[in-house]
SETI-564947 format. One record per residue (C-alpha): residue number from 0; x negated, y negated, z; residue in three letters. Coordinates in pm, whole numbers. Example, Ala and Ser with C-alpha at 12.3 -4.5 7.8 and 13.67 -1.06 7.14 Angstrom:
<rs>
0_-1230_450_780_ala
1_-1367_106_714_ser
</rs>
This chain:
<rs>
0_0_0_0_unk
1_-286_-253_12_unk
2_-344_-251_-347_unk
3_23_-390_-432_unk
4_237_-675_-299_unk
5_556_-526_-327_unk
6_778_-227_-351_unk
7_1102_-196_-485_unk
8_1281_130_-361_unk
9_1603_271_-510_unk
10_1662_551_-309_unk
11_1864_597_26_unk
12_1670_379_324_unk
13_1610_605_521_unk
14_1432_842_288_unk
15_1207_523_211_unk
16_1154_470_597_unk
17_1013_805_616_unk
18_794_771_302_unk
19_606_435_428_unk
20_605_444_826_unk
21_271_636_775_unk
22_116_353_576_unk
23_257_40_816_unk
24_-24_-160_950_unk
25_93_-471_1037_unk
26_358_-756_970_unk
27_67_-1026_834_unk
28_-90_-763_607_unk
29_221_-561_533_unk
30_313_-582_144_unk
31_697_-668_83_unk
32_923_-332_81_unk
33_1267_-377_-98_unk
34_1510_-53_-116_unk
35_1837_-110_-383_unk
36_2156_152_-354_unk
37_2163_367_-615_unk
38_2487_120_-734_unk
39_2305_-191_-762_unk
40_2533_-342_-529_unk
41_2262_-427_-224_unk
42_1958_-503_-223_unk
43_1775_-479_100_unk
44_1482_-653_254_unk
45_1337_-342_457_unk
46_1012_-460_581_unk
47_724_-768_547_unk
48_1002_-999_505_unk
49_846_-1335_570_unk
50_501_-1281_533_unk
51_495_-1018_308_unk
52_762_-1193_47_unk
53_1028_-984_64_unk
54_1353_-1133_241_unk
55_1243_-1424_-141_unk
56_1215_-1087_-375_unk
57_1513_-972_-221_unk
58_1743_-1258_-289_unk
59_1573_-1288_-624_unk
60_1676_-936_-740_unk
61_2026_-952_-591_unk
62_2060_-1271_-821_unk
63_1943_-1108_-1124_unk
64_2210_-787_-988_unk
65_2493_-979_-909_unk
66_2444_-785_-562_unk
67_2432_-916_-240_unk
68_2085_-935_-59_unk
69_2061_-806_290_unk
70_1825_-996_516_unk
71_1826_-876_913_unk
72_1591_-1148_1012_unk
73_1682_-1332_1337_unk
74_1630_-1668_1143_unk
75_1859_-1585_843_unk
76_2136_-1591_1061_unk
77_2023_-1932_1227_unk
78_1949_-2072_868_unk
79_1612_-2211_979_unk
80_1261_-2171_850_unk
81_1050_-1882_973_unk
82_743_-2061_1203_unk
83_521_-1843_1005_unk
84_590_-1944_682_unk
85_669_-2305_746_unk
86_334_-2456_559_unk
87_296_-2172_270_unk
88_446_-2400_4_unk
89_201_-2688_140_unk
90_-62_-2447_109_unk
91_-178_-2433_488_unk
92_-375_-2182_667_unk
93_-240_-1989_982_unk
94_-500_-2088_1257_unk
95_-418_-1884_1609_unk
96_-140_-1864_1804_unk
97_103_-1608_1936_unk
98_316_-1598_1651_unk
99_559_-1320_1758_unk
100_618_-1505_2079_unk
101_750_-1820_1905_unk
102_889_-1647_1658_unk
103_1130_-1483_1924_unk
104_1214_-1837_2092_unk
105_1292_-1981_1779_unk
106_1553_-1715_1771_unk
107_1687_-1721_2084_unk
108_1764_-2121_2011_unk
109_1521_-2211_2252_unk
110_1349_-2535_2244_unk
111_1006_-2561_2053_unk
112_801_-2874_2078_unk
113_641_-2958_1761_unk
114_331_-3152_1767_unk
115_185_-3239_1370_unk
116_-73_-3435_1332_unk
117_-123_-3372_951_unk
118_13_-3253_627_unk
119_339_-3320_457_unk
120_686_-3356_686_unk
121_889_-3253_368_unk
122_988_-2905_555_unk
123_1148_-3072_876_unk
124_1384_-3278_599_unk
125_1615_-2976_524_unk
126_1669_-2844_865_unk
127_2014_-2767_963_unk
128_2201_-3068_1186_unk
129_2120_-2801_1472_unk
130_1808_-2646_1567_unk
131_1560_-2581_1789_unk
132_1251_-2784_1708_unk
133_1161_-3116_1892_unk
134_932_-3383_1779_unk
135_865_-3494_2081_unk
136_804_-3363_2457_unk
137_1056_-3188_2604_unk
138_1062_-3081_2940_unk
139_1278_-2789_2798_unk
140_1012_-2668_2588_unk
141_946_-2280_2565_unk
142_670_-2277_2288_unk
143_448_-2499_2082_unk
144_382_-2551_1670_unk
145_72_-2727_1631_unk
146_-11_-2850_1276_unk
147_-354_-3013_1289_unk
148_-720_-3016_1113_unk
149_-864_-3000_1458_unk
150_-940_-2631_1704_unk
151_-664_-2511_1924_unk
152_-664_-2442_2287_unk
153_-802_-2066_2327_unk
154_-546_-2021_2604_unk
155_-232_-2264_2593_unk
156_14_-2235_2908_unk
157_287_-2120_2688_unk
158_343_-1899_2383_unk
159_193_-2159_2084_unk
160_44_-2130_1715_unk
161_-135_-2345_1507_unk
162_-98_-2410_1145_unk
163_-372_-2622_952_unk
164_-307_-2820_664_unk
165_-594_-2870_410_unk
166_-722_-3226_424_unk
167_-1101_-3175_507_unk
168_-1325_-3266_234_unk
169_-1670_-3225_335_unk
170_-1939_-3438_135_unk
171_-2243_-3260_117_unk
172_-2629_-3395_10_unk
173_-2917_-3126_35_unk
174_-3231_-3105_-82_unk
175_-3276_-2860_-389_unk
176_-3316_-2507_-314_unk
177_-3135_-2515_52_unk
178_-2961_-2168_62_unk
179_-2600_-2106_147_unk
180_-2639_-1981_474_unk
181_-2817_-2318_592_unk
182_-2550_-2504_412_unk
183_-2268_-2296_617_unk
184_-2460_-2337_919_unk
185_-2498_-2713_940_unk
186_-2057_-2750_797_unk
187_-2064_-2535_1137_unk
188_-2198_-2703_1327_unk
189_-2069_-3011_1242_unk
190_-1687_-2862_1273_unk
191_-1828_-2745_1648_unk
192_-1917_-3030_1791_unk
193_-1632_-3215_1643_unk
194_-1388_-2994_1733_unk
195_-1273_-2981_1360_unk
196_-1055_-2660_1231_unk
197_-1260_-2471_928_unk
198_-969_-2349_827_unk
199_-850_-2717_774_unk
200_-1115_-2785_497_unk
201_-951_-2853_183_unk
202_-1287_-2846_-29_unk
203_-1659_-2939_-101_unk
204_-1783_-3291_-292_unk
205_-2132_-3374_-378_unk
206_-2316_-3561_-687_unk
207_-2277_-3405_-1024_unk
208_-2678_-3279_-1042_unk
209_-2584_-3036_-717_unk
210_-2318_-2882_-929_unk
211_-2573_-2646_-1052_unk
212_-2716_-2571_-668_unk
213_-2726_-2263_-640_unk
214_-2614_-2189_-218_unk
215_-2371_-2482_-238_unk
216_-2189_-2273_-568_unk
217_-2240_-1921_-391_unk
218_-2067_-2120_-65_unk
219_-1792_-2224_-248_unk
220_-1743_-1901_-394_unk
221_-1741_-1722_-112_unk
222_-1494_-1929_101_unk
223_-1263_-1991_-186_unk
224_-1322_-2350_-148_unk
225_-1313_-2591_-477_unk
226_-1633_-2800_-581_unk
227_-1589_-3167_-692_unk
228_-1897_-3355_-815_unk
229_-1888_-3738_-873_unk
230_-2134_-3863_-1100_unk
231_-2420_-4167_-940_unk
232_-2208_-4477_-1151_unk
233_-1890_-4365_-918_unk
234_-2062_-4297_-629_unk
235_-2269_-4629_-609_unk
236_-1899_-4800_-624_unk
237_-1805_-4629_-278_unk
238_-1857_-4896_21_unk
239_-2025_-4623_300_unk
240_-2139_-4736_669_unk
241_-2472_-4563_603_unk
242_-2639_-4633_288_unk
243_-3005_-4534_212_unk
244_-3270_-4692_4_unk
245_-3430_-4394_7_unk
246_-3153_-4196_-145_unk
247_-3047_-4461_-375_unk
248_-3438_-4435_-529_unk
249_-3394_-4077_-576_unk
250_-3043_-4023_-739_unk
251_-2956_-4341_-822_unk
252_-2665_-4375_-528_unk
253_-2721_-4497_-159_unk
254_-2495_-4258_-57_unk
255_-2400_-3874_-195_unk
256_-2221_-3677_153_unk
257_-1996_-3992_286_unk
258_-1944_-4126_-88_unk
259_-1870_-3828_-255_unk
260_-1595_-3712_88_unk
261_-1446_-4011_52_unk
262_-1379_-3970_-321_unk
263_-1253_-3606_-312_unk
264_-1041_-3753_-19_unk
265_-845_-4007_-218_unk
266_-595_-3957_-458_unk
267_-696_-3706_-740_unk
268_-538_-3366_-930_unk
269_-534_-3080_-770_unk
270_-793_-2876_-987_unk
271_-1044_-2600_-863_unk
272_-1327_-2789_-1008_unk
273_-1368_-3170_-1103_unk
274_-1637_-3362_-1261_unk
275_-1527_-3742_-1247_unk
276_-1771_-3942_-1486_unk
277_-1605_-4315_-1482_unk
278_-1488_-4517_-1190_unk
279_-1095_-4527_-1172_unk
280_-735_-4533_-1011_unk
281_-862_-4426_-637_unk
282_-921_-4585_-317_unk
283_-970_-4945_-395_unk
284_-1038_-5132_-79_unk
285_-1348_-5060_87_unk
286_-1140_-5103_441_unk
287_-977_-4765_333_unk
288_-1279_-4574_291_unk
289_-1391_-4640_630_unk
290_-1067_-4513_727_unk
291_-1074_-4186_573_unk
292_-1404_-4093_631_unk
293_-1364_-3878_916_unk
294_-1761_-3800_1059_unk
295_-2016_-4022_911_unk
296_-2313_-3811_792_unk
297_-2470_-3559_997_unk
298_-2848_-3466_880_unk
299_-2873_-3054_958_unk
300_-3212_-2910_919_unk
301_-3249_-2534_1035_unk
302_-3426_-2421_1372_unk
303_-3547_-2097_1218_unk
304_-3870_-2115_1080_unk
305_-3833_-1857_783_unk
306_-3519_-2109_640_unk
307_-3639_-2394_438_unk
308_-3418_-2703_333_unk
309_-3180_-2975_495_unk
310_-2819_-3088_433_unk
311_-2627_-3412_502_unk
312_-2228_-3354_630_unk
313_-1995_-3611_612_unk
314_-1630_-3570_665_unk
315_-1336_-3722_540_unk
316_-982_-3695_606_unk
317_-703_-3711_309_unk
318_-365_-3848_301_unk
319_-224_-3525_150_unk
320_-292_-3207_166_unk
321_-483_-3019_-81_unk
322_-292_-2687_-207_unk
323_-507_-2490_-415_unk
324_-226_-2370_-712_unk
325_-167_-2520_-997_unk
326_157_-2699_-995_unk
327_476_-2553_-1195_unk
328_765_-2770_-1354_unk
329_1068_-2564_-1426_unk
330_1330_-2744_-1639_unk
331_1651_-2566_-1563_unk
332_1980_-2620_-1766_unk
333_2249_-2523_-1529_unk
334_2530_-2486_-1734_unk
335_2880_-2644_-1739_unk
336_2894_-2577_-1345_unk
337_3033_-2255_-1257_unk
338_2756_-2031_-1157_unk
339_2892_-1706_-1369_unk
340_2782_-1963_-1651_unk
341_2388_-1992_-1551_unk
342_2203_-1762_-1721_unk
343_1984_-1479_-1488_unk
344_1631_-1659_-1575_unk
345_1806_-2009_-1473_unk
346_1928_-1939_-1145_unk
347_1592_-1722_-1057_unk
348_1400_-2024_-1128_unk
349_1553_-2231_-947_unk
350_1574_-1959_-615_unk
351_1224_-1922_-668_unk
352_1099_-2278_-700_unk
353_937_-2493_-376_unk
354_1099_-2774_-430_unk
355_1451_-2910_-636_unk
356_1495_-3209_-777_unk
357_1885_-3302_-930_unk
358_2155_-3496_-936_unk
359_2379_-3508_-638_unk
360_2660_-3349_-777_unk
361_2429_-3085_-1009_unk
362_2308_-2973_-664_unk
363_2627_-2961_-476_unk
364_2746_-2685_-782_unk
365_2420_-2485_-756_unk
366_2403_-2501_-398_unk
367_2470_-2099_-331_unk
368_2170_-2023_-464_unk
369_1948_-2264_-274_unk
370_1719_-2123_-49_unk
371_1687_-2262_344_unk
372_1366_-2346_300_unk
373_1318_-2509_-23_unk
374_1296_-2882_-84_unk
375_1628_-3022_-206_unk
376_1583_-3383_-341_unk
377_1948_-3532_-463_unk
378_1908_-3885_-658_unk
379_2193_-4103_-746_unk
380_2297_-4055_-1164_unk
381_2148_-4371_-1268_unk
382_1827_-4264_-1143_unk
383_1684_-4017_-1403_unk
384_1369_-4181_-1441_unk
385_1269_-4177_-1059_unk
386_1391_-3800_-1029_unk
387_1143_-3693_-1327_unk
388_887_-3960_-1161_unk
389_903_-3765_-854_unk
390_897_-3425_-1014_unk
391_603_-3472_-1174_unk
392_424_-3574_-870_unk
393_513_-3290_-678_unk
394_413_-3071_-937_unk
395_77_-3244_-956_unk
396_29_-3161_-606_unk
397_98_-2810_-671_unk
398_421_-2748_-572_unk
399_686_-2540_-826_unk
400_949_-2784_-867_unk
401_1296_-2725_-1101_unk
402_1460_-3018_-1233_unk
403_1788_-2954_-1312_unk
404_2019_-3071_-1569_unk
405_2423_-2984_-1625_unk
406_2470_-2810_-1982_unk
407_2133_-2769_-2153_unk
408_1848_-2914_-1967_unk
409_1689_-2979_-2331_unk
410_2052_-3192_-2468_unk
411_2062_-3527_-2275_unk
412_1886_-3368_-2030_unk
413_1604_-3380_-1818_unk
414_1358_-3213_-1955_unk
415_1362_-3483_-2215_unk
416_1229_-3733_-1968_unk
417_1029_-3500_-1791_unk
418_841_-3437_-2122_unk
419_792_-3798_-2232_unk
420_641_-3905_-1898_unk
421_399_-3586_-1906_unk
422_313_-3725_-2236_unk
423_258_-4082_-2132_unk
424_35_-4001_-1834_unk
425_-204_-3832_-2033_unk
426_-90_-3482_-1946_unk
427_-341_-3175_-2012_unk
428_-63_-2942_-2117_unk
429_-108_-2721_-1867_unk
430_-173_-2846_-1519_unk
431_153_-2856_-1437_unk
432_267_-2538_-1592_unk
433_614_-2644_-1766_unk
434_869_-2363_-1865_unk
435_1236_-2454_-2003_unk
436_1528_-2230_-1918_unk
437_1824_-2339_-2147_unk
438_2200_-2335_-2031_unk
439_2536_-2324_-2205_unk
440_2570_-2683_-2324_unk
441_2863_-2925_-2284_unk
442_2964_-2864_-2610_unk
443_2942_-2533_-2621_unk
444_3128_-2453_-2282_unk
445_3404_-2728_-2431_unk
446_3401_-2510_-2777_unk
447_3477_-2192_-2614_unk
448_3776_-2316_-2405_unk
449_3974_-2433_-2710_unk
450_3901_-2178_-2968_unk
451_3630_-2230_-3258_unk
452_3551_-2558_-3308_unk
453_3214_-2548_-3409_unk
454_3195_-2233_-3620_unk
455_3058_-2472_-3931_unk
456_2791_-2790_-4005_unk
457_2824_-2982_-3658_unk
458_2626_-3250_-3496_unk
459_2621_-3420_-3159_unk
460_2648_-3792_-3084_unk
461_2622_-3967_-2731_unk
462_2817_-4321_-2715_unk
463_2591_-4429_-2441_unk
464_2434_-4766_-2502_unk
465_2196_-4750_-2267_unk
466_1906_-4593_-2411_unk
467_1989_-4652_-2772_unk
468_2074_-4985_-2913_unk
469_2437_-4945_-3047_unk
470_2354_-5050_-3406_unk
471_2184_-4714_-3421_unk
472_2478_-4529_-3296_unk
473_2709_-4658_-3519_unk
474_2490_-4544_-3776_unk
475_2488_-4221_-3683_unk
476_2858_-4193_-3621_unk
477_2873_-4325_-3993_unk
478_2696_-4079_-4128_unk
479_2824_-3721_-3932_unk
480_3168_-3883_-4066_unk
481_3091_-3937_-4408_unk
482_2921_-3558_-4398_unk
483_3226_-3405_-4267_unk
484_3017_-3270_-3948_unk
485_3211_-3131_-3693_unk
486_3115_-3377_-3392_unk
487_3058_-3393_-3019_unk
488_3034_-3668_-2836_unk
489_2850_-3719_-2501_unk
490_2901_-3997_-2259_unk
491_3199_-4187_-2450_unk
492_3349_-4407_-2176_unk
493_3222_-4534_-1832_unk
494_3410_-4808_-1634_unk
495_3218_-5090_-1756_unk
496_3167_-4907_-2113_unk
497_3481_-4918_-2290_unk
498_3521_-5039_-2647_unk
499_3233_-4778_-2785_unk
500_3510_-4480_-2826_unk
501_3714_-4782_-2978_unk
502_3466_-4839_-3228_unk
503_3373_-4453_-3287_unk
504_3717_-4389_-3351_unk
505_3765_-4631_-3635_unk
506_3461_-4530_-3794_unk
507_3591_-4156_-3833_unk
508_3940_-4310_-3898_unk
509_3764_-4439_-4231_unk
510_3633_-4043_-4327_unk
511_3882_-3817_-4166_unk
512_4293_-3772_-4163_unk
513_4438_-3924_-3859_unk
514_4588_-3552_-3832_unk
515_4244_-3422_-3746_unk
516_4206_-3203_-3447_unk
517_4019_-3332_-3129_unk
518_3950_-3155_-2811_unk
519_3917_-3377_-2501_unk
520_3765_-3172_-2240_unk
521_3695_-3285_-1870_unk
522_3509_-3102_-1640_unk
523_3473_-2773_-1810_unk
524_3460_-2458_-1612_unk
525_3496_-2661_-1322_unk
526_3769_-2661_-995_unk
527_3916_-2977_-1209_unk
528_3862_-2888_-1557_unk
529_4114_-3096_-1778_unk
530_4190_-3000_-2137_unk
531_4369_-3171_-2400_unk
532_4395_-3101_-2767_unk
533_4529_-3432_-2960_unk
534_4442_-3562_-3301_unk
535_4236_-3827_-3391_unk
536_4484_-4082_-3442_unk
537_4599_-4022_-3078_unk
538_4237_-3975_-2936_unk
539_4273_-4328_-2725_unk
540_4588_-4207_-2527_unk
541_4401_-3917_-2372_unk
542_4215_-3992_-2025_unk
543_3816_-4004_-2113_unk
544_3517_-4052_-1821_unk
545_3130_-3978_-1837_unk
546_3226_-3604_-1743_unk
547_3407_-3565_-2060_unk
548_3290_-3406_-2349_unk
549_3479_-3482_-2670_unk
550_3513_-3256_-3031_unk
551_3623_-3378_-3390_unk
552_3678_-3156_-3613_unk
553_3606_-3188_-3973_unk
554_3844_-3190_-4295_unk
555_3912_-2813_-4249_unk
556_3978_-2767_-3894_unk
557_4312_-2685_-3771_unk
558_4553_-2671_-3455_unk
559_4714_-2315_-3410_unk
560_4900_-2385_-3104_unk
561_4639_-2435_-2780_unk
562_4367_-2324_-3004_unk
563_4133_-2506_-3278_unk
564_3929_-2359_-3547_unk
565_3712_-2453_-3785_unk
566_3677_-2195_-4093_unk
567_3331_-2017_-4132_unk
568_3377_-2219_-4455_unk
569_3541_-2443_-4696_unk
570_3823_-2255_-4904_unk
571_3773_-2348_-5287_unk
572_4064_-2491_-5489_unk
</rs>
């Protein structure tokens, strides 16, 4: 069972229990076990729930099913965050603690004092209206969550842990040929006397000729740790309490440990491995270096005759935590609303993703299939622009984020904007990762409530001014009427926005029989849905919002009673 992460049974439980209680260590190391009934109706998280993934591959699978998951952890039933996987999406490191102890309070409902000194407070925004954790002391308290770069008490009164979020960057200088070990030793010792958490370090910076060094690369290696090297020109820029002469003659910057920590400290991508060649876009007042740099530099040189070489340590501290994945964006269309409408691969991403970014009312009709411990971000409908602002810079920071659009995410969606501002900031193409799952879009879902509408040549129109100066609509409306394209149109009245399905409606009055079949559908596949088959002549008598989605037919579609079609083709006379 070490070699695999998960297991996915479908045989009776308790023929599983028997096959794997030989090969159960322990619940941090345990892989995730998941056991189906042979009907696909259950799917059951059997053991290494939190840790091990599988209470997440459970619920993933039952969605995929359209079976229920079954989850017998104490804090599924509370609806709040297991303590031990509260900073996995953040990227943080489990320091010590007794974490079976607070796990148990935490169930009981007990009080838990909550002392973070670091790292993103995202998680404690999506806690239910009751629960147990208090951000400040309590004289209730039964247990303690410490999230902090700094050591933990070896023996707290009562049952605590400690979490550490990544936001060391240690600057390192040496001179060439220093070997790993004395490298490791003098980061020690350093992190000793400060009492500074090593599992807290985020990564290692140094000038762009040490890339190469060979103890410094075999370090990095071998505590997973990312190397970012900052050439001399952006070094020399960095305002550093101890500057040297001395250095400054020899690589051409006064300072390579406290500059080069207080670069990889400010605001940069989240990449394994950075060269930065050209000053630029990060800390820009020399009162904020000071502030972030942590431990000014610390010269090491080893006691032990037989080891040859010194280092410089210098520690700074960064506003955000580093997380060491590449960042996903998952542009999800939802559909018209009804869940039974999103496809498998939709709804999965979005149950999967760390974080969800939508519309208020997109994420009020996905909302059984958000998970407890996900970021849920709802922005007012005029605010598009900030919701694929903010997507993009959680993604940057390496968090999998789905931004989700009604219909198709790809149609007047998201995705759309999402794109354009990847684009404009330069994007790489793939750091963040982006991956579109389409929906059923708003003219689709209307299509299929009122018959076959769209079965030849159609096109899709949206009335809103907004974005598109209204000479160009018009032009557009002009010529899907003159083609005889079967058309949709998107967004074709608002309260302030009236005279625009007006206008549309004389233009097709010029190419079309007033007799032509419309569709006026509100809400579709929703608790409100509203549909109303008219003609275009009538089209202004019918009630029309933004959630309205509207369908002209062309010269050969026809009314049979609450259906319309549109022949496969035009008859020949």
């Amino acid at each position: 069972m070490e070699t695999h992460q998960a297991f996915v049974f479908c045989l009776a439980t308790g023929a599983v229990v028997r096959l794997i209680s030989p090969l159960l260590k322990d619940k941090s190391t345990d892989p995730a076990v998941v056991v189906i009934d042979e009907t696909g109706k259950f799917v059951i998280s059997l053991c290494g729930g939190h840790q091990g993934g599988a209470d997440k591959l459970a619920k993933l699978i039952a969605l995929q099913l359209g079976a229920t998951a079954i989850l017998t952890g104490a804090t599924n039933g509370l609806e709040l965050p297991a303590v031990d996987m509260l900073g996995v999406p953040f990227g943080w490191c489990r320091g010590a603690g007794d974490w079976n102890a607070v796990s148990a309070v935490v169930a009981k409902g007990e009080n838990v004092e909550v002392i973070q000194e670091a790292g993103s407070t995202l998680w404690q925004n999506h806690l239910p209206q009751v629960h147990p954790f208090k951000f400040h002391q309590s004289p209730t308290t039964k247990a303690k969550i410490y999230i902090t770069y700094k050591t933990s008490s070896p023996h707290p009164p009562i049952p605590s842990i400690t979490w550490h979020p990544r936001i060391i960057w240690v600057g390192i200088g040496c001179e060439r040929g220093t070997s790993k070990q004395v490298i490791a030793d003098a980061i020690d010792q350093v992190f000793q006397q400060n009492q500074l958490a090593l599992a807290a370090i985020a990564g290692i910076a140094t000038i762009d000729i040490k890339s190469d060094e060979v103890g410094l690369v075999e370090l990095c290696h071998e505590r997973n740790l990312p190397l970012k090297t900052f050439s001399s020109e952006i070094l020399r820029t960095i305002t550093v309490p101890n500057p040297s002469q001395v250095v400054e003659k020899e690589v051409g910057t006064p300072s390579v440990a406290e500059a080069a920590a207080i670069m990889a400290a400010s605001q940069i991508p989240n990449v394994e491995t950075l060269y930065i060649t050209s000053p630029a876009e990060y800390i820009t007042s020399p009162a904020e270096y000071i502030t972030s740099l942590k431990i000014p530099k610390q010269i090491y040189r080893p006691s032990i005759q037989n080891q040859k070489g010194a280092v410089t340590v210098a520690v700074a501290l960064a506003k955000k935590e580093y997380i060491g994945k590449v960042g996903k964006l998952l542009l999800v269309g939802t559909g018209p609303g009804n869940l039974d409408q999103m496809t498998p691969a939709a709804q999965t991403a979005v149950a999967s993703a760390d974080a969800v970014i939508g519309y208020s009312l997109y994420i009020d009709l996905i909302a059984p299939i958000l998970q407890k411990h996900q970021i849920i971000e709802a922005l007012p409908i005029t605010k598009e622009r900030d919701r694929a602002t903010r997507a993009i810079e959680l993604a940057h920071w390496g968090l999998s984020v789905a931004v989700i659009s009604s219909g198709d995410c790809g149609i007047y969606g998201m995705a759309g904007l999402v794109m354009e501002d990847l684009q404009l900031s330069g994007w790489d193409g793939k750091n963040p990762s982006v991956e579109v799952f389409p929906g059923v879009s708003a003219f689709q879902s209307a299509a299929a409530r009122v018959g076959t509408p769209l079965m030849h040549d159609f096109c899709a129109v949206s009335l809103s001014d907004l974005l598109t100066p209204w000479e160009v609509i018009v032009k557009r409306l002009t010529a899907a009427a003159a083609a005889d394209f079967v058309t949709a149109l998107y967004n074709p009245k608002s309260q302030t926005r009236t005279q625009q399905l007006v206008e549309a409606r004389e233009i097709f009055l010029k190419y079309r029989n007033p007799d032509t079949p419309v569709a006026v559908v509100r809400s579709v596949y929703r608790e409100d849905e509203q549909i109303i088959l008219t003609t275009l002549e009538k089209l202004l008598d019918a009630p029309v919002d933004m959630l309205t989605t509207i369908l002209i037919g062309n010269q050969s579609t026809r009314s049979y009673g609450e259906w319309m079609i549109t022949p496969r083709g035009y008859k020949r006379f």
